[in-house]
Structure formats: C-alpha cells, structure tokens
N, C-alpha and C positions, 0 to 999 in steps of 0.2 A: 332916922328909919324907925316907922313904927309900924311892925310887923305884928297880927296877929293871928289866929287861927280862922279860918272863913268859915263862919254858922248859918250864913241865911244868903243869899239872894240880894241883899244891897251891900252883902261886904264883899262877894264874887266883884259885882260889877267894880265897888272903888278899884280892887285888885287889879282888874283889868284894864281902868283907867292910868290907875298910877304907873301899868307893867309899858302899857304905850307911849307912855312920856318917858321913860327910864329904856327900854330895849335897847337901843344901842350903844349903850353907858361900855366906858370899856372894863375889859376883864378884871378882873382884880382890885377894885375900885372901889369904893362906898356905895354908887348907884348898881352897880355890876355886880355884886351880891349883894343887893334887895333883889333885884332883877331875877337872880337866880333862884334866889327865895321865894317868890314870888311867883315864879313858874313851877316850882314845888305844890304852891299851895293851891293855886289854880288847876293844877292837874288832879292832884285828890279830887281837888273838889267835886270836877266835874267828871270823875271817875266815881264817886257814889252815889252822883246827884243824877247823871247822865249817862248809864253805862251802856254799854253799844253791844245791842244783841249778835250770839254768836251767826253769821253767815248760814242761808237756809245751802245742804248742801249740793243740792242741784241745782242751786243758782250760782254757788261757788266755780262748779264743772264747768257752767254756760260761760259763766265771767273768762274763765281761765280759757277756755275754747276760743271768745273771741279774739283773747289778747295774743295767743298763740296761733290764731287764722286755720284753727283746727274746723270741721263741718262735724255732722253728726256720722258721716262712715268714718271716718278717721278713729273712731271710739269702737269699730267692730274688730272685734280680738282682743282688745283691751280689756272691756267689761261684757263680750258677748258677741253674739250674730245680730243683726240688723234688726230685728222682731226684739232681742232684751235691750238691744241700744238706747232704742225707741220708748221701752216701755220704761226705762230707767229715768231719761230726760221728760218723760212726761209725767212723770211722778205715780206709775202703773202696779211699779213693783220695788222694792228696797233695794238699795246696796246691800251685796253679799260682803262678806270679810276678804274674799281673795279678788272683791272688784275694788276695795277700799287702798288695796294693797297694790295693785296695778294701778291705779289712780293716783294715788302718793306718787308713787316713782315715778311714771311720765307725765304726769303734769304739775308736779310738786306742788302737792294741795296736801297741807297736814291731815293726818288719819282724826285730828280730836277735829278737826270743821267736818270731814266724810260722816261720822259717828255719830254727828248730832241727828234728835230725832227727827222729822217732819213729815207732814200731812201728805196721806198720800191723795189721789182724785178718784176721781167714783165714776 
C-alpha cells in the first residue's frame, strides 16, 4: 500500500483507478483499508477541487414540490395568497423570514438552502 496525499489531477485519477480494482476488498483487510483510505482522499479531494454550489432556493421549493406532487396552490397559506405564491416561484419578490419558517417545517427544506441569496427577475 502506497498511500499518498492527492495534489494534482493525475494522482486523483491513479486513486480512482486503484479504489476500482480494490472496492470490493473485504473489511478489515489490507486491500479494505487502502480502500477506505482511499475514499478518504478522493473525497477531500474532490471536495476542494469540485465543490457543489449551495441549491438556488426556489429551485430547491420547485425540486421539493415535485417530489412531494405538491402544485403551486398547495403553497397558498403557506408562504401567501396566490398573487405572493406566484411572485415567490418566479423569483418576483424574496423569501420573507416567517415564509423560510413555514417552508422548513412543511417541506423540510433547511432554513441555510431557503437563506441563500439569488437573483431575482426584472
């Protein structure tokens, strides 16, 4: 086993070559903690090389809307009457604090994804 920190871009990929020949290694093993190791160092990696922007958060709503087969009335009382629903999902006007709050709890969307900033439309 010869483990070492991944700096660039060809020692990623060795990584991920060697982690595919080794994955199934059993637990507790010699190949099965490289393996583990391995997955350690791949993950940084591509955790500072490639970090995954936070969720714009009315796409977050939209996502969460379809997976819960919610429409866009289903969100009036929630965040508003029909006219702030609207103007919310189109990116019209901002989330308020007490719609961040109703949002959280029934469609269990963290408050720091609601909080993030974005663009509104013109």
């Amino acid at each position: 086993m010869n483990i070492k920190p991944l700096k660039n871009e060809q020692d990623y990929d060795k990584a991920l070559e060697r982690l595919e020949v080794i994955f199934d290694a059993p637990a507790n093993s010699p190949e099965g903690d490289e393996a583990e190791i391995l997955s350690m160092l791949i993950d940084n990696y591509e955790n500072e090389n490639y970090p995954i922007e936070a969720p714009d958060p009315i796409e977050a709503i939209k996502i969460r809307m379809e997976e819960m087969n919610l429409k866009q009335k289903d969100l009036v009382g929630i965040i508003g009457g029909k006219s702030r629903v609207s103007e919310i999902l189109n990116k019209k006007k901002r989330l308020t604090v007490d719609m961040i709050r109703e949002l959280e709890r029934i469609l269990h969307i963290s408050a720091s994804v609601l909080v993030t900033n974005y663009q509104l439309s013109k």
